[in-house]
Structures are given as C-alpha cells and as structure tokens.
C-alpha positions as CSV (number, residue, x, y, z in Angstrom):
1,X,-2.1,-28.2,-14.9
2,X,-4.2,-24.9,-13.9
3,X,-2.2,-22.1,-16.5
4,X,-1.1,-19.1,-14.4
5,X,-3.4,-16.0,-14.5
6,X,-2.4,-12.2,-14.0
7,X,-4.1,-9.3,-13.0
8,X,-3.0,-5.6,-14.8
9,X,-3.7,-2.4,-13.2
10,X,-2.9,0.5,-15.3
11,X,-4.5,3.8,-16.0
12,X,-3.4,4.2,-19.3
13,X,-5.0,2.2,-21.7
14,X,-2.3,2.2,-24.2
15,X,0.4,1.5,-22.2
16,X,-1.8,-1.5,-20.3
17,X,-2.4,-2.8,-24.1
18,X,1.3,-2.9,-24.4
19,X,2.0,-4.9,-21.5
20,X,-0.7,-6.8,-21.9
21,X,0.5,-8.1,-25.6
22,X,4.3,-8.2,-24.5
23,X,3.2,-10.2,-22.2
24,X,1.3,-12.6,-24.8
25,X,4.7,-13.0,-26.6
26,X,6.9,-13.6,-23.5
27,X,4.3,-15.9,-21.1
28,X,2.0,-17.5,-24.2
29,X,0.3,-19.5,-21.1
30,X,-1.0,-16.8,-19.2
31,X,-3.9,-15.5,-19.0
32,X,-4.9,-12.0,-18.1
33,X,-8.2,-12.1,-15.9
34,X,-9.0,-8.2,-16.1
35,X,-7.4,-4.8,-17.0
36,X,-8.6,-2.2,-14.6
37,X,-7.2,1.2,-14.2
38,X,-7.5,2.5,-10.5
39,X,-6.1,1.6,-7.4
40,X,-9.6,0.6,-5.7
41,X,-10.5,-1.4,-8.7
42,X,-7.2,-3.6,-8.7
43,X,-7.7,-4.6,-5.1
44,X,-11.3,-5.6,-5.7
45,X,-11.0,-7.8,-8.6
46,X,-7.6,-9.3,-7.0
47,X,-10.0,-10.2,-4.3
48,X,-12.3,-11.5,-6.4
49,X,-10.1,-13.3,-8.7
50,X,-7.8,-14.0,-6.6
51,X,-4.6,-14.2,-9.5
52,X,-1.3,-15.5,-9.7
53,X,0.5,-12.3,-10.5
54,X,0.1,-8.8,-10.3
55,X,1.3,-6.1,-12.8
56,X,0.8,-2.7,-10.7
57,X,1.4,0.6,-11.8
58,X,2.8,2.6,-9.4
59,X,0.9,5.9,-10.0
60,X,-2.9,5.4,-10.6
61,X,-6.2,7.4,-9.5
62,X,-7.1,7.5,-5.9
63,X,-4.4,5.0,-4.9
64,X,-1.1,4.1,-6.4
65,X,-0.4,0.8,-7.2
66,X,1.6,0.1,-3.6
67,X,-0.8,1.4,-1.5
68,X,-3.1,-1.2,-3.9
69,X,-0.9,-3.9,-2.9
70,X,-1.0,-3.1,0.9
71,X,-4.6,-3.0,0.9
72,X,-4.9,-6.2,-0.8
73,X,-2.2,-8.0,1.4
74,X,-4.0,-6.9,4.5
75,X,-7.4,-8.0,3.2
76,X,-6.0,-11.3,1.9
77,X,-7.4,-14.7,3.0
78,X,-4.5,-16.2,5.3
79,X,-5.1,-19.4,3.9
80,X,-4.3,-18.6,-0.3
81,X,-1.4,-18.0,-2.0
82,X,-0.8,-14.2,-2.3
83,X,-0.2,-13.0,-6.2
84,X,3.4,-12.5,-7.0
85,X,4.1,-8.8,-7.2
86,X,5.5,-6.7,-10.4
87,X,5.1,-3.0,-10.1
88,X,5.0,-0.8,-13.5
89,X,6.7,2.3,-13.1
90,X,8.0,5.0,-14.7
91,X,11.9,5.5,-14.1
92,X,12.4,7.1,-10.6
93,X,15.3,6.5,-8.2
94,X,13.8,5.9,-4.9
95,X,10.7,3.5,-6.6
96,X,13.8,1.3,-8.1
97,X,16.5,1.6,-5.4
98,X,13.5,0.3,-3.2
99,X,12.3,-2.6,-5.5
100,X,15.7,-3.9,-5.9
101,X,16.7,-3.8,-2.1
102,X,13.5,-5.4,-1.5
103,X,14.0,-8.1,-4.2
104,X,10.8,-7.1,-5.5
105,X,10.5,-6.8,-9.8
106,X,9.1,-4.0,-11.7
107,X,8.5,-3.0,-15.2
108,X,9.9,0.4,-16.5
109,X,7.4,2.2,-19.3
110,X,7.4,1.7,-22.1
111,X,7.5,-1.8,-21.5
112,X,10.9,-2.9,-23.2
113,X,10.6,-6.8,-24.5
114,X,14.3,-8.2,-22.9
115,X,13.5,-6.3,-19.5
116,X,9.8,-8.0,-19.4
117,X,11.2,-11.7,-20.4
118,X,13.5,-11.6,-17.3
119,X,10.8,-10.6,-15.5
120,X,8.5,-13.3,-16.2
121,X,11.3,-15.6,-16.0
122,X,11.9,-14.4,-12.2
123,X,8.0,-14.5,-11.5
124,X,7.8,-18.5,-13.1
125,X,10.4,-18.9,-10.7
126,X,9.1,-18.0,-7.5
127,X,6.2,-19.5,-8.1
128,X,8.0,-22.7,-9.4
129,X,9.5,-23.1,-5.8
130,X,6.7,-22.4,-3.6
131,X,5.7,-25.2,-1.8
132,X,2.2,-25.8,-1.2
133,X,1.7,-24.8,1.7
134,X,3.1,-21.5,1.5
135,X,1.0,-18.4,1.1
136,X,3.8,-15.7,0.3
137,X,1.8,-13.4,2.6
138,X,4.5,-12.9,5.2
139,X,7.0,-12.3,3.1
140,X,4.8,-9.7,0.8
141,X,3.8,-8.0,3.5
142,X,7.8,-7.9,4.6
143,X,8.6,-6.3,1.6
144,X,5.3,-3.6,1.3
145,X,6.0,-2.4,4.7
146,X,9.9,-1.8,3.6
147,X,9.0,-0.2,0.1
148,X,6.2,2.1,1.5
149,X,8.5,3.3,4.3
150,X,11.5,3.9,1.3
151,X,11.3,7.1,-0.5
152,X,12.9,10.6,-0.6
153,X,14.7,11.8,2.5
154,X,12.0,13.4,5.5
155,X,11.1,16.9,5.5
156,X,11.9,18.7,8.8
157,X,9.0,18.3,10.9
158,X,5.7,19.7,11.1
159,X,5.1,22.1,14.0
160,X,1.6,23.8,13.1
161,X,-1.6,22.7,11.1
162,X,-3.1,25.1,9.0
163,X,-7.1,24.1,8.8
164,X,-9.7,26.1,7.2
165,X,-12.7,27.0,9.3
166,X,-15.1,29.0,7.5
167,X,-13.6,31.8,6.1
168,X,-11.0,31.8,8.6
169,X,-7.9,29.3,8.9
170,X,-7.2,27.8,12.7
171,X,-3.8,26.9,13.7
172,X,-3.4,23.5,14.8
173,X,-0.2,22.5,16.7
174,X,0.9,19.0,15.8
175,X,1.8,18.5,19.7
176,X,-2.0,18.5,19.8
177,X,-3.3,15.6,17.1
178,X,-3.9,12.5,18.1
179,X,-5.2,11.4,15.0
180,X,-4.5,11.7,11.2
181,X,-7.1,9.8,9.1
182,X,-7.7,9.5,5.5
183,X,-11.5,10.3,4.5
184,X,-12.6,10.7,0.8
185,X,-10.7,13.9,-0.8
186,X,-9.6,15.2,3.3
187,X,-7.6,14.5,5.7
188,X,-9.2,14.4,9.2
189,X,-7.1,16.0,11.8
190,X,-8.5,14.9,15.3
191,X,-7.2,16.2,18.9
192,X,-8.6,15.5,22.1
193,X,-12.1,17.9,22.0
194,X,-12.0,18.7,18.1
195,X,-11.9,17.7,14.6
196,X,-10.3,19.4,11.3
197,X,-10.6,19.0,7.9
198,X,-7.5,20.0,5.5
199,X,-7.2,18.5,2.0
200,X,-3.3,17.4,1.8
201,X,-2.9,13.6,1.4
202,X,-1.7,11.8,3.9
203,X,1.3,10.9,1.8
204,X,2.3,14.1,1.4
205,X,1.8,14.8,5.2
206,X,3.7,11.7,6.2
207,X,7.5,13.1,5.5
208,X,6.7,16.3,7.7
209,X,5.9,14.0,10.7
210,X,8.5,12.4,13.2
211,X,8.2,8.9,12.7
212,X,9.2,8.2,16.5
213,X,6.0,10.5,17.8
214,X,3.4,9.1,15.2
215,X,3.2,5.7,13.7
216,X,1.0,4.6,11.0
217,X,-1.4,2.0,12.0
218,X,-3.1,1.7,8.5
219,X,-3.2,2.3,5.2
220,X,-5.1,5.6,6.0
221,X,-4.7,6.3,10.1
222,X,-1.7,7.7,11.4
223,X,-1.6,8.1,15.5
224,X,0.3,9.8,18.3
225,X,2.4,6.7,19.8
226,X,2.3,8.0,23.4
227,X,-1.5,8.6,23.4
228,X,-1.9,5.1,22.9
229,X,-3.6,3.3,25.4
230,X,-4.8,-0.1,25.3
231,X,-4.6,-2.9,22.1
232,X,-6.7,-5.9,21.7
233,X,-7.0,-8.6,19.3
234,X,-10.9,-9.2,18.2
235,X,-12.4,-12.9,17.4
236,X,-10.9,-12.4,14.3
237,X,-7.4,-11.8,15.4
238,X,-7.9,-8.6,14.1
239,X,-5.5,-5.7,16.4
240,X,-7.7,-2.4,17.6
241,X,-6.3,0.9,19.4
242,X,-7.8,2.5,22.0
243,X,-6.0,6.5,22.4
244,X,-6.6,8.6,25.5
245,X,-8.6,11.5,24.6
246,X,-10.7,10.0,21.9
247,X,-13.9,7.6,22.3
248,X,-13.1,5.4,18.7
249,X,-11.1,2.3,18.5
250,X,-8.6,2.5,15.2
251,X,-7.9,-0.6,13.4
252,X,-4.2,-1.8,12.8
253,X,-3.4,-3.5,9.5
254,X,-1.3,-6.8,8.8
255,X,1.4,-4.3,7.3
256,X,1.6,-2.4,10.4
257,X,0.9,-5.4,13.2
258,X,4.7,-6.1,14.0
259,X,4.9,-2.4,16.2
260,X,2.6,-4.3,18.6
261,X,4.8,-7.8,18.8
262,X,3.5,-8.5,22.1
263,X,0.2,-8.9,20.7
C-alpha cells in the first residue's frame, strides 16, 4: 500500500518544523513531499505533487492559505482525488466558527500534540471511506466557497472610489465600475470608457461592496451582476462573462460556477 503523503505551507520556518515533526510522532507513515512558505508556491507544488493532505496556513505572503486552496481546487484535474484539507491558524473567531460549521479541521499554533492526533485521526478517516471513485472536489469546493464567504460582519457599502491620478486623486463612484480585478500589488478598477489603479486588496474591498450588486467570479475578478451580458462554456467546459460596456471576456472559477446553474 502507497503510504499517504502531505504537503505543508507555512511561512514560518519554525513553526512548519514543528508541525512537520509533530506530525512524525502522530502519522509515523506519512510522508511530507515539500515545505514551502507562500501561497503561490503551495498551489504549484500541490499541482505538481499532487498530495494526499494539505496543512495550510491561513496567513502567508501574497495569498493566504484559503485563497491557496481555492486556487488549487479550481485548477484541479476533475478526474484525481483532491488533498484533504487542514488549515493552520492562529486563534481567531470567525477562521474557527467557519471551519467547524464547515466540517473542515484546522491546527491552532503552536501546534499542541493531543489537538494534532485528533486531527490526523479525522484526516485517516476521510480518506479511509472514500471510495474510489470519488474525487472530494465537489464537496471541497462546497466548503471553500462557504469559508471564504464567512468572516466579520460587512462594512456599510462603498459609495465612492478614491484613485490616484498623477498628483491628483479622481473620484470614482461605485454605481460606475463594472469591474474589480486583482493585478500584481493593485487593484484594477474598470468602468465603461476608463481604467483605475488603487492599491487596497481586493479582500479588504470586498466587505464595502453589496454582495447583491457585485458577485465574485474569481479568485481575483469581482463584477457588476446587472452588467452582465452573455455566459458561455468553452471546449473545455470552462464558464466566460461577457459585460456590456467592456470588450474582455472574464473567466468564472469552479468555486464561483453554481451563480450561473443554468449553465
């Protein structure tokens, strides 16, 4: 029998050490494929290696270790089991109400050696009882789309944009933005006729938007929902946008597929 293998993602090398010889006392059969200590970097090699289980830290460089996961669950071949998920987290309501509701495990720092044997005893589980044929990808990407829409109550929303243009700053109403996309260290504010640049993260801007007027799409594109106007399906079974107003076609992720259930 293949042993299991696991994949860490943690930024701090001591604390991934830890884990990494807690879990050498707890699972003796499995073996850790690769520590890595940004968010980029875990999808990559989780691709590449393609592990039974994933130990995630929740806050990493560039992205955190849920954003990680959605990436990877929308890249994900269809057809191979998808890693069981354990997020590592410092203690924080909403991040453990969340995993709990969503029957999803996570590791509090430091790693304490009871909390991690349960864990591992709930991860040998679900993978004991998967048949198969059963990927786990539905039912990851369930549980992502719940946990990344959990998290401190909204903001009121956002009227006005404030983006720098030169040495001046032009006020953009939201009623105007079609588009907010993710691009490097900015955020890319797109109307009909223009394009702004402001640096706050798009998960920082999400709480300030009403969720019924713009729906994320992606891991990185937000969009107005009544400027959409056509979706279509590639070869690939892949779902595109089309928006009135702007020439591009947006990509829709597997997370974010289910708004457009006619499809």
């Amino acid at each position: 029998m293949t042993p299991p293998t696991a994949l860490i993602a943690e930024d701090e090398p001591l604390l991934a050490q830890a884990l990494q010889a807690e879990l050498a006392r707890a699972w003796p059969t499995l073996q850790v494929l690769a520590t890595v200590g940004d968010g980029a970097s875990a999808v990559a090699q989780a691709l590449a290696r393609q592990p039974d289980v994933l130990f995630f830290d929740i806050r990493m460089p560039g992205i955190g270790g849920l954003e990680a996961a959605a990436a990877l669950a929308d890249a994900w071949p269809a057809d191979r089991p998808f890693p069981a998920l354990v997020f590592v987290t410092a203690y924080d309501q909403y991040a453990v109400q969340a995993f709990e509701a969503q029957a999803v495990d996570y590791v509090l720092k430091p790693v304490q050696p009871a909390r991690l044997e349960r864990t591992v005893e709930r991860v040998q589980a679900l993978l004991a009882r998967r048949s198969p044929a059963e990927t786990g990808l539905d039912a990851a990407v369930q549980q992502l789309r719940q946990l990344l829409a959990a998290g401190p109550p909204a903001a009121a929303p956002l009227k006005v944009i404030q983006a720098g243009v030169g040495s001046s700053i032009r006020m953009v109403p939201v009623d105007e933005v079609l588009v907010f996309e993710a691009a490097d260290k900015y955020l890319r504010v797109l109307t009909a006729g223009h394009e702004h640049l402001i640096r706050t993260p798009l998960k920082e801007l999400l709480p300030q938007l009403d969720a019924q007027q713009f729906w994320q799409v992606h891991r990185g594109t937000v969009v107005r929902a009544d400027a959409i106007e056509a979706v279509t399906r590639d070869d690939a079974g892949k779902l595109h946008l089309q928006l009135r107003g702007r020439p591009e076609r947006w990509p829709v992720s597997r997370l974010y597929a289910h708004r457009f259930k006619a499809m």
